[in-house]
Each structure stands twice: as C-alpha cells, then as structure tokens.
N, C-alpha and C positions, 0 to 999 in steps of 0.2 A: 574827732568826729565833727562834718559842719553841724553845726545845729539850725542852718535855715534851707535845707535840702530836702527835700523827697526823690524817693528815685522807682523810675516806672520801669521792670525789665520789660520785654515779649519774647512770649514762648507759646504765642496761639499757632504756630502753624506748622501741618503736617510735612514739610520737608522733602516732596517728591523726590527731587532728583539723587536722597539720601540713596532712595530705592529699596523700602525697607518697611517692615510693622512696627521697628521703634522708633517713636517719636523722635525728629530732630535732634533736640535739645537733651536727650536723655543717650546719645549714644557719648561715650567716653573718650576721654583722652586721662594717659600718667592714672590710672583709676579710677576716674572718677565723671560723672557725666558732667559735660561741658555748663549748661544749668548752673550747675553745683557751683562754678566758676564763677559767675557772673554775680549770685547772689555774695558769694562769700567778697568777692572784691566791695560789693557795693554795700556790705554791713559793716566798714570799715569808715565809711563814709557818710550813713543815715540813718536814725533808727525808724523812718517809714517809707518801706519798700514794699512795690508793690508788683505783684508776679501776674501777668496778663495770661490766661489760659484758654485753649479751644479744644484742637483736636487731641483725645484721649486724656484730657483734662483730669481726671482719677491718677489715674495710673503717674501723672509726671508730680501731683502734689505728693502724691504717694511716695514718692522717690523721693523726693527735697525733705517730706517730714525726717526720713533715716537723720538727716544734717538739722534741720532750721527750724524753730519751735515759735518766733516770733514775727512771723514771713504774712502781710497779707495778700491774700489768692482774690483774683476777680477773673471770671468766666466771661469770655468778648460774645457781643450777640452778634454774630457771625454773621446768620442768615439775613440778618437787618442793615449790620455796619459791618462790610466785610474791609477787610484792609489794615493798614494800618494806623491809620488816625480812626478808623472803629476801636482800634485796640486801645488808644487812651482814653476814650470815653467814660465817664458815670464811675471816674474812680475819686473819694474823696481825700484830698491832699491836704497835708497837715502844714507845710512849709510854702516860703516864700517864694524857693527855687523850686523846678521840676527836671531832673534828667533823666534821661529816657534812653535806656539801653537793649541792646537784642542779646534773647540767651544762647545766641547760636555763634559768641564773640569770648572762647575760653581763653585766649592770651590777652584778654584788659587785664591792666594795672592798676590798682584804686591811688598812684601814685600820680597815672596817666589823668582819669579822672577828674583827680584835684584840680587842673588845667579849668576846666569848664567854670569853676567858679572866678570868674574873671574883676567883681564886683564894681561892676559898672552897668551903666544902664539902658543896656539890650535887654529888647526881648527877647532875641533867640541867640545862643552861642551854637553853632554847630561844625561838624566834625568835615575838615576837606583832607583830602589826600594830594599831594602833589605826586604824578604818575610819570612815566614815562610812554605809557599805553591806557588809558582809560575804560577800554573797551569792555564793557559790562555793566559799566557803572554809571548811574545820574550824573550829570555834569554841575558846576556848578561855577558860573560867572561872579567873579569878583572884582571892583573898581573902587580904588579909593580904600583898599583894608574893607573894604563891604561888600556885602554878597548882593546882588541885583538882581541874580535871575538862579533859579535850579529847574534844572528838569531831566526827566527821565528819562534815558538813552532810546528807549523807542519813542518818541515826542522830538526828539533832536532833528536839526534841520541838518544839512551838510555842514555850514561853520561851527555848528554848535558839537558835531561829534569831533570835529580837529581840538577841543578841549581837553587837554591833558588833566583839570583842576578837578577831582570826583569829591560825589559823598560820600563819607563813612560811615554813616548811617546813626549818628551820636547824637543827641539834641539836649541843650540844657535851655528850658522855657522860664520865664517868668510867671506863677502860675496864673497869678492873676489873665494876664495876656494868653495864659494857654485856657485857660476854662470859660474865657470872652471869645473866642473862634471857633473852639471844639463846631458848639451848634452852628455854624457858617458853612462846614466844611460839605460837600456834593460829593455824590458819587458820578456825576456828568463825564466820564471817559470810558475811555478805549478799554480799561479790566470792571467798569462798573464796581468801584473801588472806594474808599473813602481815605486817601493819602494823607500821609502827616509834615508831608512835604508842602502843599500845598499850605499849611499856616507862615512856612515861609515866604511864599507869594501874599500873603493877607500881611504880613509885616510890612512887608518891601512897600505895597502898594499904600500902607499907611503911614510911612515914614516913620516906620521902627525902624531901630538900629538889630539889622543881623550882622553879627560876627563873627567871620568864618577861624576856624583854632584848626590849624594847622597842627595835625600826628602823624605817628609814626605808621604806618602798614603794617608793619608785624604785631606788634599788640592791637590794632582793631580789622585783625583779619577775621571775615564771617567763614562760617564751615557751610556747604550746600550739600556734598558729596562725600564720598567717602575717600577719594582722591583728598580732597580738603583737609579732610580729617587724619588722612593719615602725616599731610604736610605741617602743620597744626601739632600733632603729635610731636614728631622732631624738633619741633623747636621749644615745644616744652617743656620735652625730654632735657636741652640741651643746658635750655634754663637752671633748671632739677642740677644736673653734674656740673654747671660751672660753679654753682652756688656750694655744694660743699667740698668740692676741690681748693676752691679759694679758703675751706677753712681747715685746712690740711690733712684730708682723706687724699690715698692714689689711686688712679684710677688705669687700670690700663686696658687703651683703644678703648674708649668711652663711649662711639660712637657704634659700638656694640651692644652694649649694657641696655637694660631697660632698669628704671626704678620708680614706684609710682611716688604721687606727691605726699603721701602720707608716711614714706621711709623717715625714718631718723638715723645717720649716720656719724657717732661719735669718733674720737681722739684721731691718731692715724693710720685708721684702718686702708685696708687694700681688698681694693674688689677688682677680679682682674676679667676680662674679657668671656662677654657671652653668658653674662651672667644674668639672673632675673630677680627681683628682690621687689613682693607685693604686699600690699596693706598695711598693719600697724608694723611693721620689723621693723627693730631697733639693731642695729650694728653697732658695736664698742667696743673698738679697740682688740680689733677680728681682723681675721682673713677671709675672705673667701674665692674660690681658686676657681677656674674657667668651668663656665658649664653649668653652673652649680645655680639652682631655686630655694628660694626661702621665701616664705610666703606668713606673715602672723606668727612672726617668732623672734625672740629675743637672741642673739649672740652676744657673749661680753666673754673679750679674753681668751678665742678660739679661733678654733681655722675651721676649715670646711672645703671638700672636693680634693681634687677636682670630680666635676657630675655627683655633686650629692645635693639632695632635695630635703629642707628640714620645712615640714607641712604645721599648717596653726595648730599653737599652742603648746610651741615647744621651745623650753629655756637651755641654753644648753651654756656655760661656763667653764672655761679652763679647760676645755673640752677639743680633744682632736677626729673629726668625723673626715675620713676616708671617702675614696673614690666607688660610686657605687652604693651607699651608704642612705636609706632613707628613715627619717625620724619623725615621728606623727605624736602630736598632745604628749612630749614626755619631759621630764626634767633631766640631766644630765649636768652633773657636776665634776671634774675632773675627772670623765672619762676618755677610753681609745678605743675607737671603732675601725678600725683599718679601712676595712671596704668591705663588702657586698653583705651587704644586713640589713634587715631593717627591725626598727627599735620602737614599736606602739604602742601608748598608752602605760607608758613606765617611769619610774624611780630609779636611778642608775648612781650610784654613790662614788666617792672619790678613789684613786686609785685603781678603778676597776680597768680590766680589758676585754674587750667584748673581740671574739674570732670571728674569721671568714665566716661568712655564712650563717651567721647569727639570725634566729627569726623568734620574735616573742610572738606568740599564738591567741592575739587577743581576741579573733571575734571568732562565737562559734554558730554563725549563723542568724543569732538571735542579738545578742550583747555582747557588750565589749567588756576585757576584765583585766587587771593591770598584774601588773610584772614590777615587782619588789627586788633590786637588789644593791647587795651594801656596799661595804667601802674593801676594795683590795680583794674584789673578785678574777677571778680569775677563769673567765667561759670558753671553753673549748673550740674550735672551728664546727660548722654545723651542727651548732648544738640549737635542736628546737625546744622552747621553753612555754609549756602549757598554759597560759594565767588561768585564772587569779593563782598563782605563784610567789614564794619568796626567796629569795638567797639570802642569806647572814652575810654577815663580815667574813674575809678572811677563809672563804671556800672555795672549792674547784667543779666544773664540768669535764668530763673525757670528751673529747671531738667523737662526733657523729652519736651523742646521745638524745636521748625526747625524753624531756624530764615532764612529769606531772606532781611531783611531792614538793614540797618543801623541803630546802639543803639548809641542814644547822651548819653553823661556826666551825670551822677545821675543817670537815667532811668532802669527801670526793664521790660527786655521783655520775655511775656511769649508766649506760643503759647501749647491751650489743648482745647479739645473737651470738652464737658459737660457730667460729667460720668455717664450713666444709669447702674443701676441696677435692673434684673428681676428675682423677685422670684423663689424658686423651680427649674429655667432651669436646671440645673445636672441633677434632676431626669427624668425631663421629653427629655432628652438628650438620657442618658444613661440607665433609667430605675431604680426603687427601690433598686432592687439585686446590 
C-alpha cells in the first residue's frame, strides 16, 4: 500500500445515456456493481479514499456499505459547483499524492494505478490514450514528454480534432498543488461547469510539470451505456476464465460460460459450455455439464447436468445430480439424483439414490420444513416426500407413493390405490370411429 497517496473516486453523476433509474455507477458487470470496482482496486493502494456522491446519493453508499466499512463519502454541492472539479472540492486529504479516479471505469487495475506514482516532481500525472480515432474524447497536446494544452472535443478547433492523443480521464495531483487551484477554478464555459481539467491549464500556464502516462484502453475504459456495459462485460468475463484456466480448470467454449468475480474454482475441474456459475460458489474438483446454474453453492467431488440448477445454500459432495435436476438450501453427500427432481431444504446421506421424479414437499404455503434422509436410501421414481419427514438408513419408497410418516430402518413404504380397470371405456368415451 502507498502510504503517501489519497485517492478521490466520482460517482456524483446520474448517467443519462445509461437510460435508466439505476444510478451509473451502481449497474453491474461479473456481479457486481462497477463502483464496487473502483473502490476495491483503489483499497489496494490507500487507506484514504474518498467516494464523491450526488445523484441518489443514499441509495449508492447504501450499496458500497454491503462491501466497504472504511470508505469516506462526501456529497458534491452540485447546485453550486456542478462538474467535475466541483466534485473534488472541500474534501480533506490526508496524503501528499491525490488520484482521482471515475467509478464508472470497472476494468482499472490497482497494478495499472501503481504507474501514476511516478515520484518525481509534477504536479499532475495524467492519463492519455494513444487512439487510432479520438472522436469523443478531450484531446490532449503533448511536446517534449509534456502536456501543453488539453481540451475538450467540443472547444477543439479543426487541427485540434485531427489529434489522435485523448484523455483518459485519470489524474494523480499533488495535493498541495491540487487544494492551491481548487478555489481558481470558473465555471465561465459552454456547460457552466467547474472542469478538473482545467487545473491542468493552471499548471501548464505556471510552469508546472504535467506528465502525460501513457495506458492501456481496455482497463480505463469508461461505461456511459449500456452498449458500454455490456462491452466491459466481455472482457471481464474473459479476464475471470483466463485466470483460472491458467491454473488448470477446463473450460469448454468459454466464450459461452458466464461466472461472476466472486466464483472460486478449485483443482481440475470442468465447466463445459453455457453454463452460469453466481455469487460465493466454490467449485472443487467437479464437473459441471452444459446448461447447468449454480448459484451460492458449494460443489466438491461432483458432477452436475447436464441443465441442472443447484440454488443457494446447497453443499453437495461426491455427489452425482442429473439432467433436469434442481437442488435449493440442501446438503448432499454422496448421493444420485439422476434427473428430473428436485431436492429442498434437505439432508440427503451417503449411498442414497433419489428417482425420477423425486419432489420433497417443503413449503406448505406458510413455511418451509426439511426432509431428513440417511445413508443407503433407496426412493422410488415419483415418490413425493411430505416434510418435516425422515427416512432412516437402509430403507425403501415404492415409485409413485406420497409419503407423510416417518420410514424406520429396513422398512418399505408404499402408498397406491387399488387399480380398477373398466372395460371398453375408450369406446364408449369417445366412440367406435
């Protein structure tokens, strides 16, 4: 961690072109809201960071607390100082250095980061793009490894748009230099604005040294759209699968798969195509076969699918779950669920095998109640199983029973009508023809 660092994200602003009532900053990529990104890269690197807030301001600290317990919030006076250099205002910085990043930038690397600390003696390090197409972007004039001019693509003269050199929107201040100009800055333009760009003209023009740091596109690519976002996505997706493919999971047609950033996937597992895999799941030394959802669940030493869904809070081990196959809040320890069941709120012991059509019966409108059973069961095809229920060790169900009792040890319960059959009915139903 530097220890002469502060770091100022922005998250004041509502995100029109998102198109949308969730704030910017708060819609999601791999799980998690983009936000959430920024802070967690930049807690790797200061412990005073500081989160610029405006529109729905509530609602987005509210979302960071779920993660960050040590986060300082400041509300931008909008109405006053709209813009971005309003957004670093009247915040008190504990460090030498000040970097200033946007929360609406979830592929930063606090790796990338590290770069800005250049320790040398600029006042501003800031972020250029070298483009091939600049168009959207402020320009930024560089001579001599120094920056001379920036300006904003609607401000641009005709030579000044043929500038291929953009900003990236990254600033690391001196803060001294940055809390001596803050009060300088006007809002005298075209959006009645108060820019933070603009302290880089107040450098230039005082014979501070700006220093433009030369990155990557893809990690300080901003999100505006949902287009953006879903671009953004894929690559962080890609991130996510090269990272544990390189540590020898298989993966097949990856480029299928979703997993968010919070998977944990162990030894040499295989996740094969069109798969989805959300929130804390841990994968170890599993399979899991095409189609197939796992969401807040443990797998260790099992397969799973193809099309089978194991829903949070379900451990399953040594365990084979079939095609068809859904499993919610249960534990499962060397069991066989072939296909089409599903298994709620249960206790499922070694050796057991659970038939087609299995349904444990947890909720009865009101509450949910579990389903007890041992080791070396033995459940019939459509057998529905009442909870709160237990099966013993070492018992049987006949297929197509509805059990409500408890089955002791050895025991076969069955539960069937006595089957009539009546002659002829088809015809006289439907008729000879």
């Amino acid at each position: 961690m530097n220890d002469n660092l502060s770091i100022i994200i922005l998250a004041a602003g509502k995100g029109s072109r998102m198109k949308s009532t969730t704030p910017k900053v708060l819609h999601k990529i791999s799980g998690f809201e983009m936000l959430y990104y920024s802070i967690k890269e930049a807690k790797k690197l200061s412990d005073d960071i500081h989160v610029v807030l405006y529109h729905q301001a509530s609602r987005v600290q509210k979302a960071m607390d779920k993660y960050f317990t040590d986060i300082n919030y400041t509300i931008q006076d909008h109405e006053n100082y709209p813009g971005t250099g309003g957004a670093v205002m009247n915040i008190n910085l504990k460090h030498e250095n000040t970097l200033v990043l946007n929360g609406d930038m979830p592929l930063i690397q606090s790796s990338e980061l590290e770069k800005f600390n250049t320790n040398d003696n600029s006042a501003i390090v800031m972020s250029v793009l070298q483009l091939d197409d600049a168009t959207g972007y402020g320009r930024v004039i560089v001579e001599n490894n120094s920056v001379v001019k920036i300006v904003e693509q609607k401000d641009c003269n005709d030579e000044e748009l043929k500038v291929t050199t953009a900003n990236a929107g990254i600033y690391s201040f001196n803060t001294k230099f940055l809390n001596d100009n803050l009060p300088k800055l006007s809002n005298d333009n075209a959006q009645e604005e108060y820019y933070i760009t603009d302290l880089v003209e107040f450098a230039i023009e005082a014979n501070e040294t700006v220093t433009p740091l030369i990155v990557d596109e893809e990690n300080f690519k901003g999100v505006n759209s949902k287009f953006d976002l879903a671009t953004a996505e894929v690559i962080h997706q890609n991130r996510i699968k090269k990272e544990f493919m390189s540590n020898g999971v298989i993966m097949r047609m990856p480029d299928t798969i979703f997993i968010d950033s919070s998977v944990q996937i162990e030894g040499e597992s295989i996740i094969e195509n069109n798969v989805t895999l959300l929130g804390n799941t841990q994968i170890i030394n599993s399979h899991v076969k095409t189609g197939s959802v796992v969401e807040d669940s443990t797998l260790e030493d099992s397969d799973i699918g193809p099309i089978a869904r194991i829903r949070p809070k379900s451990i399953l081990k040594d365990t084979h779950i079939g095609n068809f196959v859904e499993v919610k809040k249960s534990n499962l320890n060397g069991v066989k669920a072939g296909h089409l069941s599903y298994l709620g709120d249960s206790d499922i012991d070694t050796g057991t095998n659970i038939g087609a059509g299995t349904i444990t019966c947890n909720y009865d409108g009101k509450n949910k109640f579990k389903t007890i059973i041992g080791k070396n069961v033995f459940i019939g095809s459509n057998t529905k199983l009442i909870a709160p229920i237990t099966l013993e060790d070492n018992c049987m169900t006949a297929a197509g029973s509805t059990l409500s009792k408890n089955v002791k040890s050895g025991q076969l319960a069955i539960t069937r009508t006595k089957v009539r059959i009546i002659k002829d009915y088809f015809y006289k139903f439907f008729g000879k023809k």
